[in-house]
C-alpha positions in Angstrom: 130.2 -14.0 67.4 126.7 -13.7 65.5 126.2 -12.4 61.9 123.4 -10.9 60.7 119.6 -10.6 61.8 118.0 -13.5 63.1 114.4 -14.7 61.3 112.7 -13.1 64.0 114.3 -9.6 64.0 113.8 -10.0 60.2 109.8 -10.2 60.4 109.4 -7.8 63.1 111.5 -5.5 61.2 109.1 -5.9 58.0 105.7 -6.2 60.1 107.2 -2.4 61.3 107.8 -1.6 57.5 104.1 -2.5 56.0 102.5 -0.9 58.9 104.3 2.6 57.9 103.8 1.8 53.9 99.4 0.6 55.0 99.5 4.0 57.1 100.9 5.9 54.0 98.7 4.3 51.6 95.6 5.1 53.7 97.1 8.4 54.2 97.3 9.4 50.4 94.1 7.5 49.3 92.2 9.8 51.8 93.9 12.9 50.5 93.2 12.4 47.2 89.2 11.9 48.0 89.4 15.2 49.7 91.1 16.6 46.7 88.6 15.0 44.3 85.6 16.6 47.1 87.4 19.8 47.0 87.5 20.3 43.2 84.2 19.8 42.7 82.9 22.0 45.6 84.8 24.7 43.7 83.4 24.1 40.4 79.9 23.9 42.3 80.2 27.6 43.5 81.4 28.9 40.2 79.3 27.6 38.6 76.4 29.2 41.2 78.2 32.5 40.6 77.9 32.1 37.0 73.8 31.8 37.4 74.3 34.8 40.4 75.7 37.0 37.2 73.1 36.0 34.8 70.6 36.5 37.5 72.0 39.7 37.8 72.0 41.1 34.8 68.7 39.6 33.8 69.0 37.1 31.6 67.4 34.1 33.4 64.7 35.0 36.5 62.4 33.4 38.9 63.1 29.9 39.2 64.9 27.1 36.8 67.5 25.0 36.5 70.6 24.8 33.9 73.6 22.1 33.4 77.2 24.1 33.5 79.7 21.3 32.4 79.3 18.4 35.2 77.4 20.8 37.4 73.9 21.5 37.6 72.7 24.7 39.1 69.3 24.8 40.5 67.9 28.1 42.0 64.0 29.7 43.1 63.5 32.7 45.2 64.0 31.9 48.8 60.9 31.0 50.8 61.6 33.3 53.6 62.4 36.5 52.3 61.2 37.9 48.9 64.5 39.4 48.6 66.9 36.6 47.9 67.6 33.8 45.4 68.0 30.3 46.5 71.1 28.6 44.7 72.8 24.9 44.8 74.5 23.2 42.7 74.7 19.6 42.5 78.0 17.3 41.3 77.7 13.9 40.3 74.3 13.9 42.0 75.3 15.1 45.2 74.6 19.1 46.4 78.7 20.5 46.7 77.4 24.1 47.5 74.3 26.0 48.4 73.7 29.3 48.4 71.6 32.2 49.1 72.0 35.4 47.0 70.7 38.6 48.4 68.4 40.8 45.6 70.9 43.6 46.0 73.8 41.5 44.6 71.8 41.8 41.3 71.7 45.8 41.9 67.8 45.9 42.2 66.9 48.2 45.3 64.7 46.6 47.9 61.6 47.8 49.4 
């Protein structure tokens, strides 16, 4: 009667085992970019809110640019329609939001 696992079962048995722990790893490493993505996508769009409110109330109009922690908000009235404000915000570089804010968010009445 045989004992134990033969060499062969043994290395099938471990090539099985990385496989799960390399799909794992991928699995987390990818979750955590999304995570990293995701965090600054919100701070993007509060930070665009943040110029939406000051927009708003007046304290910064027609076109600019201003650094909110790692985010930098740039904005310009939208070429289409005299009525809105172009917004986006940049992260590291790259644009995480963009935005286009209607004049009436800022309570001004429209023509």
């Amino acid at each position: 009667m045989n004992r134990g696992f033969s060499l062969i079962e043994v290395v099938v048995a471990l090539l099985v085992f990385q496989v799960g722990v390399l799909g794992t790893m991928t699995l987390t490493v990818s979750a955590l970019e999304t995570l990293r993505v995701a965090e600054e996508v919100e701070r993007a769009v509060t930070a665009i809110r943040l110029v939406a409110d000051s927009l708003g109330s007046g304290r910064i109009s027609g076109s600019g640019n201003t650094v909110i922690g790692p985010v930098t908000v740039r904005w310009r009235p939208a070429a289409a329609t005299a009525a809105a404000v172009d917004a986006e915000a940049l992260v590291s570089g790259r644009i995480r939001a963009k935005m286009r804010i209607p004049i009436e968010a800022f309570g001004v009445p429209t023509q």
